[in-house]
C-alpha positions in Angstrom: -18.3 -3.4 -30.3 -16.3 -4.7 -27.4 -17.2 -7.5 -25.7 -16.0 -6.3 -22.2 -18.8 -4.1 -20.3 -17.5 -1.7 -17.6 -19.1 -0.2 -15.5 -20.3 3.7 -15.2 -20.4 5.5 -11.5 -22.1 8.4 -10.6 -20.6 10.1 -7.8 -21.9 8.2 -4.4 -23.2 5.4 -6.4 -21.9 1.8 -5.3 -19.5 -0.5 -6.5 -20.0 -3.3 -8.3 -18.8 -6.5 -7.3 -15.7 -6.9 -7.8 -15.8 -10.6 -9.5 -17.5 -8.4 -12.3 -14.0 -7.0 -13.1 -12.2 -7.6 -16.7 -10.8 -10.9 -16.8 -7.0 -12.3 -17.9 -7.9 -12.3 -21.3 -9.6 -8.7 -21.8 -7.6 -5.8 -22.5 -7.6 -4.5 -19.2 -7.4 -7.1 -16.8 -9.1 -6.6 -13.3 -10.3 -3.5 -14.4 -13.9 -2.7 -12.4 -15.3 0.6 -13.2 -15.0 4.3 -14.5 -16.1 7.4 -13.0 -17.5 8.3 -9.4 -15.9 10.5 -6.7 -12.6 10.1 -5.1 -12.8 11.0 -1.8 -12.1 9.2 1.8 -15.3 7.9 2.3 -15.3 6.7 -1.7 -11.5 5.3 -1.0 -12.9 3.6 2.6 -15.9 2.1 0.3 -13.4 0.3 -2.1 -10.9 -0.8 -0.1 -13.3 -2.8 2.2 -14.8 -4.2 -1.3 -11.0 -5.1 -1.8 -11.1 -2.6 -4.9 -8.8 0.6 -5.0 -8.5 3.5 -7.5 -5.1 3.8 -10.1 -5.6 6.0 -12.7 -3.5 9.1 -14.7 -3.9 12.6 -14.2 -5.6 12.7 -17.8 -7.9 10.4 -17.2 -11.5 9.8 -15.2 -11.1 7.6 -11.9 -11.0 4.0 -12.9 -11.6 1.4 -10.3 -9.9 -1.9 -10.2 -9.9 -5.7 -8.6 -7.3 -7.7 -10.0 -7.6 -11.7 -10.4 -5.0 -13.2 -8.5 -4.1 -10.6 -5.9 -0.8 -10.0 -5.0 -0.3 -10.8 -1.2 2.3 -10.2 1.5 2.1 -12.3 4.5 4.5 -9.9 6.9 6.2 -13.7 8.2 7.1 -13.9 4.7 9.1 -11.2 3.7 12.1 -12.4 2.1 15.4 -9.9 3.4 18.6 -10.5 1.4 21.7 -10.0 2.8 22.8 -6.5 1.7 19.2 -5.0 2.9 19.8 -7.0 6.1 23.1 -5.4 5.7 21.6 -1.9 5.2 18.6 -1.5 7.9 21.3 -3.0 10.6 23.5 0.0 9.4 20.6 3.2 9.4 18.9 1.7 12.7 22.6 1.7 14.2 23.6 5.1 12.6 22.2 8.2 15.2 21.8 10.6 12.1 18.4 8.4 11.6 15.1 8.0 12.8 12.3 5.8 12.2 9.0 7.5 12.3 5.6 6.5 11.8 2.8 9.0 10.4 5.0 12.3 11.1 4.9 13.5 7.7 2.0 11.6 6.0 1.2 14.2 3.1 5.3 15.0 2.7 5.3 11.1 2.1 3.1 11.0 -0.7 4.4 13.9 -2.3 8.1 12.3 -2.5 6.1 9.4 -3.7 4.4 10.9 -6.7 7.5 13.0 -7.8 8.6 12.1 -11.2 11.6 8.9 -11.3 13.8 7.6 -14.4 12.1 6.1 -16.8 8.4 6.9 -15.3 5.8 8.7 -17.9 3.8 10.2 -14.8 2.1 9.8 -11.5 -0.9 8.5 -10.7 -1.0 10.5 -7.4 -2.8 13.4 -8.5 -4.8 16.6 -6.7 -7.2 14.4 -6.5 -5.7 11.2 -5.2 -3.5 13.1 -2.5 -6.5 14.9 -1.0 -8.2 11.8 -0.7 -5.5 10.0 1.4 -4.7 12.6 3.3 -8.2 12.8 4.6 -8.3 9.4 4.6 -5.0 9.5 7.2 -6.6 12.0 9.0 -9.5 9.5 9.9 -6.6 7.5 11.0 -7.1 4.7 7.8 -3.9 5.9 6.4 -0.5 5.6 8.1 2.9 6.4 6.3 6.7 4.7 7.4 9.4 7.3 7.5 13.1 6.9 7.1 15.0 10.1 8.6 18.6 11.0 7.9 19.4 14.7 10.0 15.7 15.8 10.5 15.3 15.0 6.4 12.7 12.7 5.2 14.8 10.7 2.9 12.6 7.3 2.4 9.1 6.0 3.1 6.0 4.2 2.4 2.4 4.9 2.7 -0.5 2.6 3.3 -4.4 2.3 4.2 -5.5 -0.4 6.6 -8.7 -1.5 8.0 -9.0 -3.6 10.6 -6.3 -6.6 10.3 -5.9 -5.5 7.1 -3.1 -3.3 5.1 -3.3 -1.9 1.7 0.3 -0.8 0.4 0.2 2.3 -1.7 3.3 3.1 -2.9 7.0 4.0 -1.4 9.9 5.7 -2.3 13.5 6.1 -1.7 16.6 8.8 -1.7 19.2 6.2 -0.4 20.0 2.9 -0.6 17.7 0.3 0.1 15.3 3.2 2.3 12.0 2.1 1.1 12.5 -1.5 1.7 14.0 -0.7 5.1 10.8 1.0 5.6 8.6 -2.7 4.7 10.7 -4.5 6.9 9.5 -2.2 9.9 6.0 -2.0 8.4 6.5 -6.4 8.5 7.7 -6.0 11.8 5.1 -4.0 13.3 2.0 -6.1 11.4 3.5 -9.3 12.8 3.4 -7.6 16.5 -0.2 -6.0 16.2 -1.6 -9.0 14.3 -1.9 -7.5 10.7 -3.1 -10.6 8.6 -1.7 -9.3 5.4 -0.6 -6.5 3.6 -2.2 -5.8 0.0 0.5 -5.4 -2.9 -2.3 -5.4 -5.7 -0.6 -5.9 -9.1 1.2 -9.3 -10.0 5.4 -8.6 -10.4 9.0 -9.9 -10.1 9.7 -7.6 -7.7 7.2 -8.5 -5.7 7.8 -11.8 -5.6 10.9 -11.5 -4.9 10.4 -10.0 -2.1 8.0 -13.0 -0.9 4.7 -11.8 -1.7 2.3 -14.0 -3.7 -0.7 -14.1 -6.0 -4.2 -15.0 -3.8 -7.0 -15.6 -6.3 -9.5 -12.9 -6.0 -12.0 -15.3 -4.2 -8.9 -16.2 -1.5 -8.5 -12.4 -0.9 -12.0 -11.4 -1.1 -13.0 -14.0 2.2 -9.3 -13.0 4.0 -10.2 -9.0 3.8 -13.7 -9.9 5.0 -12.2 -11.7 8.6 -9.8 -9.3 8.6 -12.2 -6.7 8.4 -13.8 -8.1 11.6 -10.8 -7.3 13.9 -9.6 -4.7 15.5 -6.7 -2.9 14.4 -3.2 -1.7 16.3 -4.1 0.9 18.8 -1.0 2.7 18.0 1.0 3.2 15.3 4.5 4.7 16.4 7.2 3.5 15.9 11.0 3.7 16.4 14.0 1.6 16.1 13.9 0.4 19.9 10.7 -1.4 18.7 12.3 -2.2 14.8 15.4 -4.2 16.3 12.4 -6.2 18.9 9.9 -7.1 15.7 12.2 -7.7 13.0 15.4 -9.1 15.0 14.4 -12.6 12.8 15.6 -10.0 9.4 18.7 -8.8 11.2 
């Protein structure tokens, strides 16, 4: 028998809490739970619990609250010089636009297509219906890149409060995605976003300037940021991009 006990949801039932999830040395580290719905109000549920769903299309919903937490402080984002290089070049270049929740669904589609070297998606029917009902409660939000009226990079996120919870992103050109963070940096510095969520522990994070919170750090930041009211608007454009993140340029 394993030693590890997980957690079974009914659909509706409530989360654990998430210092209950797997720990560094079990297989599945930060793992929380299996099973339950995957709706908005489920997703909403989680994410203020500082828990969020990843899972394959093969498989039942598991639920998850890694210990440490990856964390990006938008102040912090770390811009080397040929993505300086590139966002200076698109926000200059009239063939793009920068647009905020135009496309949200479109957005996580081109996020969940299949990439080199990638088994799968873990943005299936179920997953995309959720978020986009989520984004219609206005929880979800997605960063567009534009190039001659075609979406060819963006991000999506969920955010409560002060808070933001990065999803996933893709890209068609060069550096499109991360020209898409630096604007989503730039606007949570403006509308006083405490953080934004990166979940799992990489390089690649890091090197972009996010870093690992213990889960009890996160769980008491997401609770004040919880508290406070979030931007009343979410668009966008490069007017605002080249005001925010002029320190990146």
């Amino acid at each position: 028998m394993t030693p590890w006990q997980l957690a079974r949801l009914r659909p509706g039932a409530a989360f654990p809490p998430p210092e209950q999830a797997w720990p560094a040395e079990s297989p599945y580290p930060g793992l929380l739970a299996i099973g339950g719905r995957v709706d908005a109000p489920t997703l909403r549920s989680a994410y203020a619990q500082g828990i969020f769903p990843w899972f394959g299309e093969d498989e039942p919903p598991l639920w998850w609250s890694p210990d440490p937490r990856m964390v990006l402080l938008p102040r912090d984002l770390k811009v080397r010089r040929s993505l300086r290089q590139s966002a200076r070049r698109y926000a200059a270049d009239p063939r793009f636009e920068l647009r905020v929740d135009s496309a949200f669904e479109q957005v996580m589609r081109a996020c969940a297509a299949p990439r080199d070297g990638a088994p799968g998606t873990w943005i299936g029917p179920s997953i995309l219906r959720a978020y986009v009902d989520l984004h219609g409660q206005g929880l979800a939000h997605s960063f567009e890149l534009w190039r001659d009226g075609e979406l060819v990079a963006g991000l999506y996120l969920v955010a409560l409060g002060a808070a933001a919870f990065g999803e996933s992103m893709f890209t068609r050109i060069d550096d499109g995605s991360k020209v898409a963070l630096i604007a989503l940096c730039g606007f949570a510095q403006h509308h006083g976003l405490r953080f934004i969520d990166c979940q799992q522990q990489t390089a690649h994070l890091a090197s972009l300037g996010a870093e690992p919170w213990p889960r009890e750090r996160f769980l008491r930041e997401l609770r004040q940021a919880r508290t406070l009211e979030g931007p009343a608007s979410w668009q966008y454009d490069w007017a605002q991009f080249r005001q925010h993140c002029a320190a990146w340029l």
